[in-house]
C-alpha positions as CSV (number, residue, x, y, z in Angstrom):
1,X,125.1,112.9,94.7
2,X,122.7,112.9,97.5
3,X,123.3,110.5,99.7
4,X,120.0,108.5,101.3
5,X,119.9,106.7,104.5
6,X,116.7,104.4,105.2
7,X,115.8,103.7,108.5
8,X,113.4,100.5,109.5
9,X,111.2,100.5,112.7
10,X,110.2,98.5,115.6
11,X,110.8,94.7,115.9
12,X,112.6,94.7,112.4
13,X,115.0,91.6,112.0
14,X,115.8,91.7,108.5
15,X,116.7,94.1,105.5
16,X,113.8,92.6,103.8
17,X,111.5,95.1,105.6
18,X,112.5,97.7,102.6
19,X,110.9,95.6,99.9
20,X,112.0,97.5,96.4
21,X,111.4,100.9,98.2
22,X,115.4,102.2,97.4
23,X,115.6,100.0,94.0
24,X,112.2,101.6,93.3
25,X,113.6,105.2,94.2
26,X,116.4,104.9,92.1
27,X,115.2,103.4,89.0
28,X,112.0,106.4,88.8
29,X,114.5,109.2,89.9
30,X,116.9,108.6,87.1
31,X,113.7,107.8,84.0
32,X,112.1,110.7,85.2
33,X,115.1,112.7,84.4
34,X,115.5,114.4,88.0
35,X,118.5,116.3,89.3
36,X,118.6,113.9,92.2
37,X,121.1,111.1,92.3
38,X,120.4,108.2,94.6
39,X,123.2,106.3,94.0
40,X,124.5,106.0,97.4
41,X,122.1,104.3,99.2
42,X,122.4,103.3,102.5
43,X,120.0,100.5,104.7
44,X,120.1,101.1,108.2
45,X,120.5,97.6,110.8
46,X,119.2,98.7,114.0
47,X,118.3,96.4,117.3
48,X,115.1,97.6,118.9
49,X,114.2,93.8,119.8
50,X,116.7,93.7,122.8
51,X,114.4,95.0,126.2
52,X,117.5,96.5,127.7
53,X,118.1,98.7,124.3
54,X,116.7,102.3,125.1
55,X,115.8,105.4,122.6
56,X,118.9,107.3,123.8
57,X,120.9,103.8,123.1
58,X,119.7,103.9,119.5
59,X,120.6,107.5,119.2
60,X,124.0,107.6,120.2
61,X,124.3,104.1,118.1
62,X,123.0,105.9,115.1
63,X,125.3,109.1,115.0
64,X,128.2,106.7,115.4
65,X,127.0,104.7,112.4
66,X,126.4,108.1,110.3
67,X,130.5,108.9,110.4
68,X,130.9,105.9,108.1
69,X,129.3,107.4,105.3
70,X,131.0,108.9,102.4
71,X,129.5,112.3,101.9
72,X,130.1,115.0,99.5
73,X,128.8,117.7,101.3
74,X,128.5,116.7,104.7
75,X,125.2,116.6,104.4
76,X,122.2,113.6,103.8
77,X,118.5,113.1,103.3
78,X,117.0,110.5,105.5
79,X,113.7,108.0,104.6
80,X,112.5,106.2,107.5
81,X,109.3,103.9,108.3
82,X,107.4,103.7,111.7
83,X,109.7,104.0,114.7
84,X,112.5,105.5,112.7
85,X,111.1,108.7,112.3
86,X,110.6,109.3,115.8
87,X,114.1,107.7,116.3
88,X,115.6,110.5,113.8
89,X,113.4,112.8,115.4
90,X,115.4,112.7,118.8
91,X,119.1,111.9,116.7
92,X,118.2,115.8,115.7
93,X,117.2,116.8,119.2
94,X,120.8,115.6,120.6
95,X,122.5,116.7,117.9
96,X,121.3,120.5,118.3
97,X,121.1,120.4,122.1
98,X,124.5,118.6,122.5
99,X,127.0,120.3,119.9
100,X,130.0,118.7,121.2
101,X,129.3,114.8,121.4
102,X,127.2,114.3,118.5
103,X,128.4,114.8,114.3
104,X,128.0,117.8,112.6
105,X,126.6,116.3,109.5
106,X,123.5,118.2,108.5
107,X,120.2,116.5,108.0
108,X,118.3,118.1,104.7
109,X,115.5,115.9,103.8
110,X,113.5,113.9,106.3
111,X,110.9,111.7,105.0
112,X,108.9,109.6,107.3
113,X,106.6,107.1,106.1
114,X,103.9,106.0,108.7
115,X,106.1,107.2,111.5
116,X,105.0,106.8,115.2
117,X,105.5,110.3,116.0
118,X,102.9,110.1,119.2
119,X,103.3,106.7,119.8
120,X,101.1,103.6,119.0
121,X,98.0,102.1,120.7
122,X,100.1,98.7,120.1
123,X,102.7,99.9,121.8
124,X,100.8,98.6,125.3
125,X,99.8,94.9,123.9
126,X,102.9,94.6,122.6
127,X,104.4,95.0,127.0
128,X,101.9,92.5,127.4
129,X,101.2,89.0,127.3
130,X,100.4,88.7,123.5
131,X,103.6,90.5,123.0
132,X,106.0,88.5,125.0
133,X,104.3,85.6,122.9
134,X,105.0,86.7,119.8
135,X,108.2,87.4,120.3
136,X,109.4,84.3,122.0
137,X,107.9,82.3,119.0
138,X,110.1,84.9,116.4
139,X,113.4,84.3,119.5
140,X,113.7,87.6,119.8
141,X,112.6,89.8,123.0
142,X,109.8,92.7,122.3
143,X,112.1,95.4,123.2
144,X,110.2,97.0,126.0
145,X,112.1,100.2,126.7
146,X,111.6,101.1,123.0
147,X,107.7,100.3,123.4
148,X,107.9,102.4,126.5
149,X,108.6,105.4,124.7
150,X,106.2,104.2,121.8
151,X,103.1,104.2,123.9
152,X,101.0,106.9,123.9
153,X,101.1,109.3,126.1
154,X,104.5,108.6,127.3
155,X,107.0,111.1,128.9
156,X,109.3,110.4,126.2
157,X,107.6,110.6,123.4
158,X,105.7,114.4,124.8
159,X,108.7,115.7,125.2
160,X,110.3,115.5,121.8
161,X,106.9,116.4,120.6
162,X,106.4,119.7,122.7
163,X,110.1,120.4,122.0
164,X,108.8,120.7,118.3
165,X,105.9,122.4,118.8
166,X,107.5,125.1,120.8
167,X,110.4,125.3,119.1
168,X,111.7,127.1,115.5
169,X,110.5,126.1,112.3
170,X,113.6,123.7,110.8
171,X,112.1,124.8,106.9
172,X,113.7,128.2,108.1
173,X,117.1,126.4,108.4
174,X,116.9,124.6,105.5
175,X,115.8,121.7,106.8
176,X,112.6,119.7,105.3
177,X,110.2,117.3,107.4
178,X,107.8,115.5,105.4
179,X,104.9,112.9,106.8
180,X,103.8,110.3,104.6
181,X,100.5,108.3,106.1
182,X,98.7,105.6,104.6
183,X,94.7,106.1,105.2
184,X,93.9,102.8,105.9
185,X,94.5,99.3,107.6
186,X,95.0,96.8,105.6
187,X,92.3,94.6,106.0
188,X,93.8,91.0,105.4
189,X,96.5,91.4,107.8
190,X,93.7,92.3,110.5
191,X,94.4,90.5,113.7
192,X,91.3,89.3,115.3
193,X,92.5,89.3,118.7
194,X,93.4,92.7,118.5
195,X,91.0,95.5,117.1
196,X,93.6,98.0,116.9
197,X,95.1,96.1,113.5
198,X,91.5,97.2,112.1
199,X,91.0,100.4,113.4
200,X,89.6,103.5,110.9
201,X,91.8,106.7,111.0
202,X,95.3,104.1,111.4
203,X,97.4,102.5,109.2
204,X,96.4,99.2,111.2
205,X,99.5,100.0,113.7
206,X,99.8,104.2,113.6
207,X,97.0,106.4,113.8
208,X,96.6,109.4,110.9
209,X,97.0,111.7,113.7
210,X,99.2,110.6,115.9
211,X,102.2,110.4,112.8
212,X,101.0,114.2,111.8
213,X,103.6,116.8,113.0
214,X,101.1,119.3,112.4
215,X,100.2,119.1,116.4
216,X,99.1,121.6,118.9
217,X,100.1,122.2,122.6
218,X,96.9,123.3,124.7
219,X,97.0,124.6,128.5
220,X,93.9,124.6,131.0
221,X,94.4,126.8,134.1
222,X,92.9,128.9,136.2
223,X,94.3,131.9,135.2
224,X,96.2,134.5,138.0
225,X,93.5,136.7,138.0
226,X,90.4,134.9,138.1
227,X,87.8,135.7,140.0
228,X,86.6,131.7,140.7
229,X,90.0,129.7,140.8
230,X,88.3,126.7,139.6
231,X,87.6,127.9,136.3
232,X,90.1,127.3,133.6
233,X,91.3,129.5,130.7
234,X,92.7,127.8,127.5
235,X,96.2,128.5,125.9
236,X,96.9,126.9,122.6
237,X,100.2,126.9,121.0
238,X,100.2,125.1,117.4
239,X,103.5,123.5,116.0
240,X,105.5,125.1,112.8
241,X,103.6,123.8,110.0
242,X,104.9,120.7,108.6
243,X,103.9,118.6,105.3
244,X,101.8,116.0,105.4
245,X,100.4,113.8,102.8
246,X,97.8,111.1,103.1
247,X,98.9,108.2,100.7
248,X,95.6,106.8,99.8
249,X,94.9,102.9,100.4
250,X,98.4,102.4,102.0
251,X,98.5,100.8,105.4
252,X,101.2,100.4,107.6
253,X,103.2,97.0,106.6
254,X,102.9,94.1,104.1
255,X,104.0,93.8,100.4
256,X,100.8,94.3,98.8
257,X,99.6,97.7,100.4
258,X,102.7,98.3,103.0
259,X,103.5,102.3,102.6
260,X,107.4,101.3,102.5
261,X,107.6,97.3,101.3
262,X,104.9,97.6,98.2
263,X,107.3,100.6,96.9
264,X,103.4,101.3,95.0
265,X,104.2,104.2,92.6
266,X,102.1,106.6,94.1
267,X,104.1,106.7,97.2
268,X,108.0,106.7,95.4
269,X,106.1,109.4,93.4
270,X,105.4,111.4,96.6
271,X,108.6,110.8,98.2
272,X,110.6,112.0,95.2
273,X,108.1,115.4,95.5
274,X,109.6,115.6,99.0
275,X,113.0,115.2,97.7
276,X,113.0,117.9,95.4
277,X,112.4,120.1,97.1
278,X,115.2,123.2,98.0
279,X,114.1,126.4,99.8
280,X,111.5,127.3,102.2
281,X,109.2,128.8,99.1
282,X,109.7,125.0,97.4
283,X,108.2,123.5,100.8
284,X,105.4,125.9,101.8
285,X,103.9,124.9,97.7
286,X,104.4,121.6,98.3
287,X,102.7,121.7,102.2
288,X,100.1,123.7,100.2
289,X,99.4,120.5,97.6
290,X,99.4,118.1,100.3
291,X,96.9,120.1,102.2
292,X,94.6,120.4,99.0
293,X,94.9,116.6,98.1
294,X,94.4,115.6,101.6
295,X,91.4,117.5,101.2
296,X,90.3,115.4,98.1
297,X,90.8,112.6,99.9
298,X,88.5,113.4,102.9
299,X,85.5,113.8,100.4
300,X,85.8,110.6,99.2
301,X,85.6,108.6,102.5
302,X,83.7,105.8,101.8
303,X,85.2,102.5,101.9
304,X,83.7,99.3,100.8
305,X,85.1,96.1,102.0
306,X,84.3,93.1,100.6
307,X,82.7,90.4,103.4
308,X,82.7,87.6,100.5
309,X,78.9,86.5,99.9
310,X,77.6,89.2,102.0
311,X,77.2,92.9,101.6
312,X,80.1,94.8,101.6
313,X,81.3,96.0,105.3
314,X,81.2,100.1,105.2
315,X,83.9,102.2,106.6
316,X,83.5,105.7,107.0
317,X,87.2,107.4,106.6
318,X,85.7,110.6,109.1
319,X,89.4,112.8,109.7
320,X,89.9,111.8,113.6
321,X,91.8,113.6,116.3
322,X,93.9,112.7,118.9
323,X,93.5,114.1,122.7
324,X,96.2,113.6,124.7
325,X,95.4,114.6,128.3
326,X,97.6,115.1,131.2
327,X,96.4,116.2,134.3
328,X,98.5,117.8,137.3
329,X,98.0,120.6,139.5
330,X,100.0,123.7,139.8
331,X,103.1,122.0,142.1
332,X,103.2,119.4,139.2
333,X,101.3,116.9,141.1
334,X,99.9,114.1,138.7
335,X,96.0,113.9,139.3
336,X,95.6,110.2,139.6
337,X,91.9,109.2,140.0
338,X,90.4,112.1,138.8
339,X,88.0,112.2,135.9
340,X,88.1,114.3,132.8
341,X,85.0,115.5,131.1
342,X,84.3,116.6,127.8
343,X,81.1,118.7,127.8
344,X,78.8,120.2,124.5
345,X,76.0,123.1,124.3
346,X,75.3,126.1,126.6
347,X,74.3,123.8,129.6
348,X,78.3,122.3,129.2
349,X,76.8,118.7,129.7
350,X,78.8,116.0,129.1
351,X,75.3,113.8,128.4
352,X,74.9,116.3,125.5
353,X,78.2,115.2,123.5
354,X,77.5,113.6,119.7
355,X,77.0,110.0,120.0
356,X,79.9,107.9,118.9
357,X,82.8,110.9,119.0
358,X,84.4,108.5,121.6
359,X,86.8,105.9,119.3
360,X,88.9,104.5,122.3
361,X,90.4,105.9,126.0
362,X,94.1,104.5,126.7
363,X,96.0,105.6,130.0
364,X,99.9,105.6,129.8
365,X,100.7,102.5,131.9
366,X,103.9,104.5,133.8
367,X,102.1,107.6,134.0
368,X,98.2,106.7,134.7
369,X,97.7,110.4,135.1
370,X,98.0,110.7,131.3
371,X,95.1,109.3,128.9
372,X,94.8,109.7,125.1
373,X,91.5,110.0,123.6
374,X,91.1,109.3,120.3
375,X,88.1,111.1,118.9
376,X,85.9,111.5,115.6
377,X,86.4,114.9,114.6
378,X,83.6,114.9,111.6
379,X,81.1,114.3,114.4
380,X,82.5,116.9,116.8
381,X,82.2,119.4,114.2
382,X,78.9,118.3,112.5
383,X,79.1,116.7,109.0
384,X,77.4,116.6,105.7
385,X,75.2,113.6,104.6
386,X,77.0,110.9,103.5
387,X,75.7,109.4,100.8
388,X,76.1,105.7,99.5
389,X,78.4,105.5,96.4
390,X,76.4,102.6,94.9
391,X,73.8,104.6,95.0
392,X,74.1,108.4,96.2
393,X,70.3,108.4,96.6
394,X,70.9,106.5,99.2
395,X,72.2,107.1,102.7
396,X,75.1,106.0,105.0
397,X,75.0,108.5,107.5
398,X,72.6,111.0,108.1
399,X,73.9,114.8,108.8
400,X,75.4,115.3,111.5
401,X,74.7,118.7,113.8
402,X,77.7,120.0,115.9
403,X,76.8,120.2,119.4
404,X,79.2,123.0,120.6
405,X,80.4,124.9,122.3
406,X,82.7,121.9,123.8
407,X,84.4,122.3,127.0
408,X,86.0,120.5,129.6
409,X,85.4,119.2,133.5
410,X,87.6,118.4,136.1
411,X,86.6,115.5,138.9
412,X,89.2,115.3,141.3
413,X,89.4,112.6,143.4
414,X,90.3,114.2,146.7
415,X,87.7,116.9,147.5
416,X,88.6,117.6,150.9
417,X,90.9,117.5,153.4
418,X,94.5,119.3,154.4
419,X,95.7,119.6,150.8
420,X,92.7,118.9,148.1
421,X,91.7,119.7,145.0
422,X,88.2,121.4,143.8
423,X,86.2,120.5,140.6
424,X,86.9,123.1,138.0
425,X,85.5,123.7,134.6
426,X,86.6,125.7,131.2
427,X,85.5,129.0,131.1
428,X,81.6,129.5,130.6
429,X,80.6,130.5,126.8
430,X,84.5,129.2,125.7
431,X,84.3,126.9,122.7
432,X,87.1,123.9,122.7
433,X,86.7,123.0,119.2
434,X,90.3,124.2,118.2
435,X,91.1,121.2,120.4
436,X,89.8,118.3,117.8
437,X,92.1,119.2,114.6
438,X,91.4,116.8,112.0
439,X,94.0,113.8,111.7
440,X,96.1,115.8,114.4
441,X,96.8,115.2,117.8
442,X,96.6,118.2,120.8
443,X,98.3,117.9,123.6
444,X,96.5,119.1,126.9
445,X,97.3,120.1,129.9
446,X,94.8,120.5,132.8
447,X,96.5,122.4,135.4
448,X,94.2,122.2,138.8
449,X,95.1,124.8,141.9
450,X,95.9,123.3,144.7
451,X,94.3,123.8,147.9
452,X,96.7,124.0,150.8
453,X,95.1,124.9,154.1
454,X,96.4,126.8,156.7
455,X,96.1,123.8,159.5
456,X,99.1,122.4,157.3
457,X,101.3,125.1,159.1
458,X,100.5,126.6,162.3
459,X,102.4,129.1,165.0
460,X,101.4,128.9,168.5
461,X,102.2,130.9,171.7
462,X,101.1,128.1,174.2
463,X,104.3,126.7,175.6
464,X,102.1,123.7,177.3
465,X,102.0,120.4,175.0
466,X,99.5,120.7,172.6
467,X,98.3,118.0,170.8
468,X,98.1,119.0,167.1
469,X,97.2,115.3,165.6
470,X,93.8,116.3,164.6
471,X,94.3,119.3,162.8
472,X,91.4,121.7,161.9
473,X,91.9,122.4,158.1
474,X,91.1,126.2,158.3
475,X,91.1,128.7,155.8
476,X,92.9,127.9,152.4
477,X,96.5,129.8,152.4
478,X,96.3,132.2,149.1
C-alpha cells in the first residue's frame, strides 16, 4: 500500500481546494490495473493565513502531523500544490540536516503541482494593501511571514534553492522529485487590477520557471588573478537534473483548468507516470519524456483567446527565464543603489539588447539589493518566424536575430571616497547566454571588490595633536 499525503498551499481555508484530485487518483490507478495502491489517502490542514505563522512553524507542525500516519514501510509519497512543495521542500532540508528532532520516515515520491519553488511575483501585492483587503473581507489574515518567504528573491527561499542546487542528486538515494506546471493563466480568473493573474510564461500566480527545479547558480567576480579587478569572470553551477513537465492549458487554480482542483485527466495521467516510477534508470526515462514533450509543447506556442466579437487576443507561449540578481561586494556588503546592466554584441551595449526581452523587474522588499528579472528567452536567443495558425502564410512575429554575446555591467552607487566601489564589467568576448535557460530560473551573484583606502588606517610618528578629520584617501590597500 503506498501511502499519499496531499499538501494545499497558501491562503487555503478549506479541504475543497483538492477538488476530485485524490478520488480521481484512486479511481484511474486501480482501472488502469497499476501496482500502486492509493488507498490510504491522507489531506493535509495547514494554517498559512495566521501573519505570526512562519515556514519553520509549518515545518516542525508538519513532521509532528506525519507520526500519525499508519505506514507499512516507513515510508510515503507526497502530492502537493503551490506553496506545499516549497513547504516539503524545507520538511526535507530539516529532516537531513537535523537527524535527531525530526522523523525518520523516508520521503519516496514528491510530486509538486505548480509549486512556488522561487517564489511568486504575488507574493509582494499580497504584503500590500490589496492583500490585507482581501483577506479581511475572507476574516482571515494574509499570512505575511509565509509571503515573506514566498517573494522572490527572498533569503529564504535562495537558500533552500542553492542548498539544492549545490547539493547531491536525491534520484541517487532513491528519492524522486517531479514538477508539474500548467502553461498558462487562466484567462477568466484574470484580475484586472493586477497584471500578474494574466501574465504569459505563469500559471496566472507561479511562473514556468520559477516552479522548475532544473535551476542554475551563477557567480560574477573579479577573479584573484586578474589583471583589471573590475572585470568579472563567470562561474556557473547547474542543479541535479530534475523532472519537469509542462501540463498544457492548466493554470494555477480554479475547477475548470486548476492543475490540482479540475483533477483533468491529462494531469492524474502524469502524476501516476511520476508515481511509478522505482530506480534512478525509471526516472532519468521519464526526465527524458518530459523533456521531449516539453519540447512539443514549445513548438506549438500560439494561443488564441477569444475577445468576444473582436479578433482573437494572441499570446505568444516564448519559454521565459528567470534572473535573479544579488549584488554584494566581496565583505558581503549588499550593493543598494547600484545599477545592473545587461549588455548584447561586441560593443557590450546595453542599447543593443533585443527589444521586448524585458517582461518585468521586482526588488525583494527586505533585501532591496536583490532584483528578479524575468526575461524572454526566445528573443535572447533569436527565434524562428512565427507563423499564424489560421493561416501559416501569415505572420505573428517576424524572426528574431540573437544579439549576443550578452554580458553584464555594474553601476555602483558610491564611486569615490574612503571605501567605494568601481564599475566593473563581464569579461570582454564572454558570452552570458547560459544565463537565460528556458523556463528556468539562474541565480546570480555579482560580487564587486571593495576599495578600501589606506587613509582608512594610518600610523604616525608625530607625537603633537594631529588633526586627522579630513583624511586624504590615498592609495587603495591591496
Amino acid at each position: 500500500m503506498t501511502t499519499l499525503v496531499f499538501v494545499h498551499g497558501w491562503s487555503v481555508t478549506s479541504t475543497a481546494t483538492y477538488g476530485r484530485m485524490p478520488q480521481a487518483l484512486q479511481q484511474r490507478a486501480a482501472a488502469a490495473g497499476l501496482p500502486i495502491e492509493l488507498r490510504d489517502l491522507w489531506l493535509s490542514e495547514y494554517v498559512s493565513f495566521d501573519d505570526r505563522v512562519t515556514m519553520g512553524d509549518l515545518v516542525r507542525a508538519f513532521d509532528h502531523a506525519l507520526r500519525d500516519l499508519h505506514l507499512t514501510d516507513a515510508s510515503f509519497a507526497c502530492i502537493t500544490h503551490s506553496t506545499g512543495g516549497p513547504l516539503v521542500r524545507e520538511w526535507l532540508r530539516a529532516q537531513r540536516d537535523r537527524p535527531g528532532r525530526y522523523s525518520t520516515i523516508r520521503l519516496s515520491h514528491l510530486v509538486m503541482l505548480a509549486p512556488a519553488n522561487f517564489g511568486s511575483a504575488l507574493a509582494q501585492l499580497g504584503k500590500g494593501m490589496l492583500g490585507r483587503f482581501k483577506a479581511w473581507f475572507d476574516g482571515v489574515e494574509p499570512g505575511e511571514r509565509i509571503l515573506d518567504w514566498l517573494e522572490l528573491g527572498s533569503p529564504e527561499s535562495l537558500s533552500l534553492n542553492l542548498d539544492h542546487i549545490h547539493g547531491d542528486d536525491p534520484a541517487r538515494h532513491g528519492q524522486y522529485l517531479f514538477v508539474l506546471a500548467g502553461d498558462r493563466p487562466d484567462r477568466k480568473l484574470y484580475d484586472h487590477l493586477n497584471s500578474y493573474t494574466g501574465e504569459d510564461g505563469s500559471d496566472g500566480v507561479v511562473r514556468i520557471a520559477a516552479a522548475n527545479l532544473n535551476a542554475s547558480h551563477a557567480v560574477l567576480a573579479a577573479p584573484q588573478s586578474a589583471a583589471a579587478a573590475d572585470t568579472l569572470a563567470l562561474n556557473l553551477m547547474r542543479a541535479p537534473r530534475s523532472a519537469f513537465k509542462l501540463v498544457a492549458s492548466a493554470a494555477h487554480s480554479g475547477e475548470q483548468h486548476g492543475i490540482l482542483a479540475s483533477a483533468a485527466a491529462a494531469t492524474v495521467e502524469t502524476i501516476l507516470r511520476c508515481l511509478a516510477v522505482r530506480s534512478a534508470g525509471d526516472y532519468t526515462a521519464l526526465c527524458d519524456a518530459f523533456a521531449a514533450e516539453n519540447a512539443e509543447r514549445d513548438a506549438g506556442k500560439v494561443e488564441l483567446e477569444p475577445a468576444g466579437p473582436f479578433a482573437p487576443r494572441v499570446h505568444i507561449h516564448d519559454p521565459r527565464s528567470l534572473l535573479i540578481v544579488r549584488l554584494a561586494d566581496e565583505a558581503g556588503e549588499p550593493l543598494r543603489g547600484a545599477g545592473f546592466l545587461l549588455t548584447a554584441g561586441a560593443a557590450a551595449d546595453p542599447d543593443l539588447m533585443p527589444q521586448g526581452f524585458l517582461l518585468d523587474r521586482q526588488a525583494n522588499a527586505r533585501s532591496a539589493a536583490t532584483i528578479s528579472l524575468f526575461l524572454n528567452r526566445a528573443l535572447l536567443a533569436g527565434d524562428a518566424r512565427v507563423p499564424d495558425p489560421r493561416n501559416t502564410r501569415k505572420t505573428l512575429r517576424a524572426a528574431a536575430a540573437d544579439h549576443r554575446p550578452y554580458g553584464a555591467r555594474v553601476q555602483p552607487g558610491d564611486l569615490g571616497g574612503l571605501v567605494h566601489h568601481g564599475l566593473a564589467d563581464s569579461a570582454a568576448g564572454e558570452d552570458l547566454i547560459a544565463l537565460f535557460g528556458p523556463h528556468e530560473t539562474t541565480v546570480l551573484d555579482v560580487v564587486l571588490p571593495r576599495k578600501v583606502h589606506e587613509g582608512v588606517f594610518r600610523l604616525t610618528r608625530q607625537l603633537a595633536p594631529e588633526d586627522f578629520s579630513r583624511p586624504q584617501p590615498g592609495a587603495v590597500v591591496p
